[in-house]
C-alpha positions as CSV (number, residue, x, y, z in Angstrom):
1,X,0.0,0.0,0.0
2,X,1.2,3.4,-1.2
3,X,2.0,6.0,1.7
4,X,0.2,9.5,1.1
5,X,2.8,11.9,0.7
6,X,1.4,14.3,3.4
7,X,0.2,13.4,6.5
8,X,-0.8,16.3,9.1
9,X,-0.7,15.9,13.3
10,X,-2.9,18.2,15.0
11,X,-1.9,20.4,18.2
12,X,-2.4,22.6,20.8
13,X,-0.1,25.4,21.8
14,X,2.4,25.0,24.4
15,X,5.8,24.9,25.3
16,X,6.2,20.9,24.5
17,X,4.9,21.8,20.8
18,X,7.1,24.5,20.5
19,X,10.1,22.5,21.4
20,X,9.0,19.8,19.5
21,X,9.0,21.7,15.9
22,X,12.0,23.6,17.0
23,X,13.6,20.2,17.9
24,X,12.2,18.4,15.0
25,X,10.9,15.7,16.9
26,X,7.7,13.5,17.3
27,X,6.3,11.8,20.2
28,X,5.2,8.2,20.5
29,X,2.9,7.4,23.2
30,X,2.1,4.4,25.2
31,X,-1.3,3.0,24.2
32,X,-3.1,3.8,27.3
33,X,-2.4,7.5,27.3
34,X,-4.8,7.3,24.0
35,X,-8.4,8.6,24.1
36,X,-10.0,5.5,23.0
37,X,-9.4,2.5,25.7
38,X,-10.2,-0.2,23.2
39,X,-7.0,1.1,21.1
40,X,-4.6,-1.5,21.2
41,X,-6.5,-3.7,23.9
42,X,-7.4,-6.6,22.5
43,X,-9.2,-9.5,23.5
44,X,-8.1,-13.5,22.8
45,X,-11.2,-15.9,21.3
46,X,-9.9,-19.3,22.7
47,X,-9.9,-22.2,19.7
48,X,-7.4,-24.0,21.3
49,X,-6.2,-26.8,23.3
50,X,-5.3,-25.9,26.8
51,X,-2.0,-27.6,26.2
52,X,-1.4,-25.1,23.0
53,X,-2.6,-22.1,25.7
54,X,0.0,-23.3,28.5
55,X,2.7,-23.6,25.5
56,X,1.5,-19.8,24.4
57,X,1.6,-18.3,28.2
58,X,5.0,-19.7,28.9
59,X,6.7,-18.7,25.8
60,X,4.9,-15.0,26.5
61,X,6.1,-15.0,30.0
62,X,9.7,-16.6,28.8
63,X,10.2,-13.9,26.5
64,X,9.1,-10.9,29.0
65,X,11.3,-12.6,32.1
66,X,14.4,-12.8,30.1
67,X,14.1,-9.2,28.4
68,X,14.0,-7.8,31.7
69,X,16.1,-9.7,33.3
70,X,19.1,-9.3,30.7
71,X,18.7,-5.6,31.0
72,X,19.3,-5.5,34.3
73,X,22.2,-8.0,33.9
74,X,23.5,-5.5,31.3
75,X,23.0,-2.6,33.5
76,X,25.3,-4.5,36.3
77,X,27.9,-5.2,33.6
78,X,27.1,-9.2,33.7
79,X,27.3,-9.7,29.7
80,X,27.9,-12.7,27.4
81,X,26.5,-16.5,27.2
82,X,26.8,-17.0,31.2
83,X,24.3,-13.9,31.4
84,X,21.8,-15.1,28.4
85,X,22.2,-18.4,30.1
86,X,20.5,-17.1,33.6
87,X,18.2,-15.0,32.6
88,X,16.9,-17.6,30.8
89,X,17.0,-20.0,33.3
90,X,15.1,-17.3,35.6
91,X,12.2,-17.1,32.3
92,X,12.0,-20.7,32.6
93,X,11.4,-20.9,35.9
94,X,8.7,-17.8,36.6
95,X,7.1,-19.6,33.3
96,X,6.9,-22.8,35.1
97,X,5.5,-20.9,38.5
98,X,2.7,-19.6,36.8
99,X,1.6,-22.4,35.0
100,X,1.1,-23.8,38.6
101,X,-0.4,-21.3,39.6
102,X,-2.9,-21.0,36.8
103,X,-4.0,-25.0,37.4
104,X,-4.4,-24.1,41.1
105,X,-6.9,-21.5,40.7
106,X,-8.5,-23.7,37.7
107,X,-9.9,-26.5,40.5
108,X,-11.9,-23.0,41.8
109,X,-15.7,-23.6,40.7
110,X,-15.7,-19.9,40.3
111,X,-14.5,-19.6,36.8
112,X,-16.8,-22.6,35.3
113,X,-18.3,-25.7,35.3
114,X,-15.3,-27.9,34.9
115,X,-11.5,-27.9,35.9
116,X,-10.2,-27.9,31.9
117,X,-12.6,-24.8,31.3
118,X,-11.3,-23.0,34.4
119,X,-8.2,-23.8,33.2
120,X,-8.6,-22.3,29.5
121,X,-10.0,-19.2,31.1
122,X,-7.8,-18.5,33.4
123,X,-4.9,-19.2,31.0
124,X,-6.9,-16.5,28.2
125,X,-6.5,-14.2,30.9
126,X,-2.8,-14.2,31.4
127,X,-2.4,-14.5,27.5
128,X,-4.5,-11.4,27.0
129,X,-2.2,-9.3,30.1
130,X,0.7,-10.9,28.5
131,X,0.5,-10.1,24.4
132,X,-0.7,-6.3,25.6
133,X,2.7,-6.4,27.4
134,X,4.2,-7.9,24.3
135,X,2.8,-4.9,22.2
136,X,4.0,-1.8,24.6
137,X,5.6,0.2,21.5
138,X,5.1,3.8,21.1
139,X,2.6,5.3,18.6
140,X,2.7,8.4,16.9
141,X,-0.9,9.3,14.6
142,X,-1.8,11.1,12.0
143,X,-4.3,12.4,9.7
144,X,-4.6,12.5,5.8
145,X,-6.8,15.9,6.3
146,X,-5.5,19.3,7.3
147,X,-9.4,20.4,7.4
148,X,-11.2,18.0,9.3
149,X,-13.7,20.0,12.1
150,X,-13.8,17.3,14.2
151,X,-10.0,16.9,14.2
152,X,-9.9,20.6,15.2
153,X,-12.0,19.9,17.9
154,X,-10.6,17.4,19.5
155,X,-7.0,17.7,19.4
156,X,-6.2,21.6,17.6
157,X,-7.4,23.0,21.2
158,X,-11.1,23.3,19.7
159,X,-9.8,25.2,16.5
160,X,-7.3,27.1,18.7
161,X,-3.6,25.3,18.2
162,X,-2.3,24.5,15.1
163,X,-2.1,21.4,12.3
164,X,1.7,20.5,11.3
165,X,2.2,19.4,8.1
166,X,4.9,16.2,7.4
167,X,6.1,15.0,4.1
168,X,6.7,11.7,3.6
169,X,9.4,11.7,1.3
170,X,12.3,11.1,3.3
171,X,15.2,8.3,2.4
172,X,14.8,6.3,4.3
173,X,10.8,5.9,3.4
174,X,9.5,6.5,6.9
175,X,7.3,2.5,7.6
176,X,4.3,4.0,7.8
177,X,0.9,1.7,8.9
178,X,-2.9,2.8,7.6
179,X,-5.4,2.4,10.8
180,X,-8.0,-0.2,10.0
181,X,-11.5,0.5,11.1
182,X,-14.2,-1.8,12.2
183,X,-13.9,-5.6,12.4
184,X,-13.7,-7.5,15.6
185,X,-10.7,-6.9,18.2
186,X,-10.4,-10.7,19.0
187,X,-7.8,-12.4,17.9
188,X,-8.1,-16.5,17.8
189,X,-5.0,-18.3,20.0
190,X,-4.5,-20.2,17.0
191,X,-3.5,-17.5,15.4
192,X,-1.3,-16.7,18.1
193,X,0.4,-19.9,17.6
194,X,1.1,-19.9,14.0
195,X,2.8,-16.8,14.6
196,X,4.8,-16.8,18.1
197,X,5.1,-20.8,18.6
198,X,5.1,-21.8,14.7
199,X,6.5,-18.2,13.4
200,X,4.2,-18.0,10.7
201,X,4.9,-14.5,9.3
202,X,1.9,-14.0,7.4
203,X,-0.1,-14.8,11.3
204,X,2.4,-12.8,12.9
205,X,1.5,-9.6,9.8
206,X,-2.4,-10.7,11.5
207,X,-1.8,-9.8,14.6
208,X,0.1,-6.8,14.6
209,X,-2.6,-5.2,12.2
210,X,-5.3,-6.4,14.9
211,X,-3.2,-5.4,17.6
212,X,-2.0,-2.1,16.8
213,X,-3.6,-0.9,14.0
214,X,-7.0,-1.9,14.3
215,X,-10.1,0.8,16.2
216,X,-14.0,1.0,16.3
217,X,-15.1,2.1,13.1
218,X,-16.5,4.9,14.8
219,X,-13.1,6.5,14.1
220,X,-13.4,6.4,11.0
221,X,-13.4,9.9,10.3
222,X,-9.9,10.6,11.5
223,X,-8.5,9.4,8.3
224,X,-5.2,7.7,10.6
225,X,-1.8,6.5,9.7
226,X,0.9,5.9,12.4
227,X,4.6,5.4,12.8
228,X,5.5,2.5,15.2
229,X,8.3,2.8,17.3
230,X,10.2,3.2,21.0
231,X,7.9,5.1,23.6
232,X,9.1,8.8,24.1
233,X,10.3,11.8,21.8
234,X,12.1,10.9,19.0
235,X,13.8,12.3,16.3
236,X,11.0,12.8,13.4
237,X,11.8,10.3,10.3
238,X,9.1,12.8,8.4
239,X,10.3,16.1,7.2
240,X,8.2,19.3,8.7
241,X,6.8,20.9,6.1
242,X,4.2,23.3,6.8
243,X,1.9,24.7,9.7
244,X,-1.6,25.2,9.6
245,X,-3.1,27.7,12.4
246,X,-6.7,27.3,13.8
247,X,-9.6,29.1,13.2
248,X,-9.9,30.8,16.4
249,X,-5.5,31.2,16.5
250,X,-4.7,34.2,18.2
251,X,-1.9,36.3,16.2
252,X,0.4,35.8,18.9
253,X,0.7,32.7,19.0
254,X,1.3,32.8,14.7
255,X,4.0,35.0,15.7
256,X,5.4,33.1,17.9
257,X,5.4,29.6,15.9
258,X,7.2,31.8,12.8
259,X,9.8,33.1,14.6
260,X,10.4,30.0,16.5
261,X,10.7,28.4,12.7
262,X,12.7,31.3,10.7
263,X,16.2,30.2,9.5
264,X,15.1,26.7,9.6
265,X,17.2,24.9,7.1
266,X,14.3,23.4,4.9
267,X,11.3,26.0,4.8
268,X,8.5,25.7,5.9
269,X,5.3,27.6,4.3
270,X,2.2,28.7,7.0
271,X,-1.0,28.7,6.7
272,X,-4.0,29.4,8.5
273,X,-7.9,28.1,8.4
274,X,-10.9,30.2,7.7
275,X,-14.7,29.8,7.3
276,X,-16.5,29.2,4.1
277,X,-19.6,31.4,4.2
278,X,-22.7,30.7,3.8
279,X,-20.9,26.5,4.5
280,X,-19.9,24.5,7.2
281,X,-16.7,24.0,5.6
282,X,-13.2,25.1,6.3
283,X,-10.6,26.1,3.9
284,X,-7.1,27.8,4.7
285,X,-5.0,30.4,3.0
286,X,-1.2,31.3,3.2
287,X,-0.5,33.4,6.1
288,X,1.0,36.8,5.3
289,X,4.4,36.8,7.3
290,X,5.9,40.1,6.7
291,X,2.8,41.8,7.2
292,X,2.4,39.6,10.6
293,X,5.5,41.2,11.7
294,X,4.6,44.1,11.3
295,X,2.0,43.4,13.9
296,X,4.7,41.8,16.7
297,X,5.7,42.4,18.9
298,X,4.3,45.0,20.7
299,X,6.1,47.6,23.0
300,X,3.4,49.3,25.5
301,X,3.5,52.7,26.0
302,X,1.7,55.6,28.6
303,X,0.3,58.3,27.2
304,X,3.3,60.6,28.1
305,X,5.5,57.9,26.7
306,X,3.8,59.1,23.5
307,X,4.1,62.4,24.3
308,X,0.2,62.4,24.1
């Protein structure tokens, strides 16, 4: 699938958006900072065997336990095979605690009407916390649509921040992923298996789309592609291009964003949005920027500073 070329991020106006076009930098947040709480959250439709599940939970839990345990081997200076070798001796052996723990609790009529079906449950359960573990990358969205109202709305500070404009055209082409809207947000554990136990790529391709691309259709109307990638600011992989202020903008604020942005290296061209009349539509126009300076800043002045 073809990237679009541009693809806008709307936001408000404060210091962390000001540093972060000065900066050239983009942030990618943790899934449950997002507005929507289904967003990455899925759920597990169990087709499987409860042997397949334990195999599935212990190579989940493997895989966290010796991440995190290496790490911290690394941070203590304990490198090489001996380290590898512990922590996954350590992955093995909170894999193997949980499984017991997960049969326990399965002999608990609370869960179902029989020991293998508490078992399945229970073991759903601690696939579903485990995968969303799995899947704790950073996402950074965008839009295809500079001019969407409801986009103003809800994240341009209610037409009162600003739209920045990327292009994609970078080398390296930035690995952009389209949202896809609607569909169900459970995955089957055999699909989980062909692609974590059996490393089928074309499963594992499944679940990533269902995992983190996948919202309600509902969102439909956001028009959303994202950029996958470590949690926190990074350095941009799409090239600023322009700005777009809100409707309701205040001139200071367009001041402030130009000057912030003059000299840049690569220009960047500014606009801002205006109403149609007589339409509920927006369009924008280029923003005059010598005649804005002319405007700002302003020095106050008494009366008999002016010699009024």
């Amino acid at each position: 699938m073809s990237i679009p070329k541009k693809l806008f991020k709307y936001r408000s106006f404060n210091i962390r958006t000001l540093s972060s076009l000065c900066r050239d930098t983009l942030y990618f947040s943790h899934p449950a900072a997002f507005n929507d709480p289904l967003d990455c959250h899925p759920t597990i439709n169990c087709d499987s065997t409860n042997e397949e599940l334990q195999r599935l939970l212990a190579f989940f839990v493997g895989k966290r336990v010796t991440s995190k345990m290496y790490v911290d081997l690394c941070k203590a200076r304990i490198t090489g095979d001996a380290a590898k070798a512990y922590a996954n001796k350590q992955a093995a052996t909170e894999a193997q605690r949980i499984l017991f723990e997960v049969a326990d609790k399965s002999t608990d009529c609370e869960y179902g009407t029989s020991v293998e079906e508490n078992e399945s449950w229970i073991l759903i359960q601690a696939i579903e916390s485990e995968i969303r573990q799995w899947y704790e990358r950073g996402i950074c969205c965008f839009s295809t649509s500079y001019s969407n109202p409801l986009l103003w709305s809800h994240y341009g500070d209610q037409h009162k921040g600003l739209c920045i404009g990327y292009t994609t055209e970078r080398d390296p082409v930035p690995e952009l992923k389209k949202t896809v809207y609607g569909g169900s947000r459970s995955i089957n554990s055999s699909t989980l298996c062909e692609a974590f136990l059996n490393e089928n790529g074309s499963a594992a391709a499944e679940v990533d789309r269902d995992v983190l691309l996948r919202k309600a259709k509902g969102w439909k109307y956001e028009s959303e592609w994202r950029l996958i990638g470590q949690q926190g600011l990074q350095t941009s992989p799409l090239r600023l291009a322009e700005v777009t202020f809100g409707f309701r903008c205040t001139g200071a604020v367009k001041y402030a964003v130009v000057q912030a942005l003059d000299g840049r290296d690569v220009e960047v061209t500014f606009y801002e949005m205006y109403d149609k009349r007589n339409s509920f539509r927006l369009s924008r126009r280029r923003v005059e920027v010598d005649e804005l300076k002319t405007c700002f800043p302003v020095t106050a002045r008494s009366a008999v500073e002016m010699g009024l």
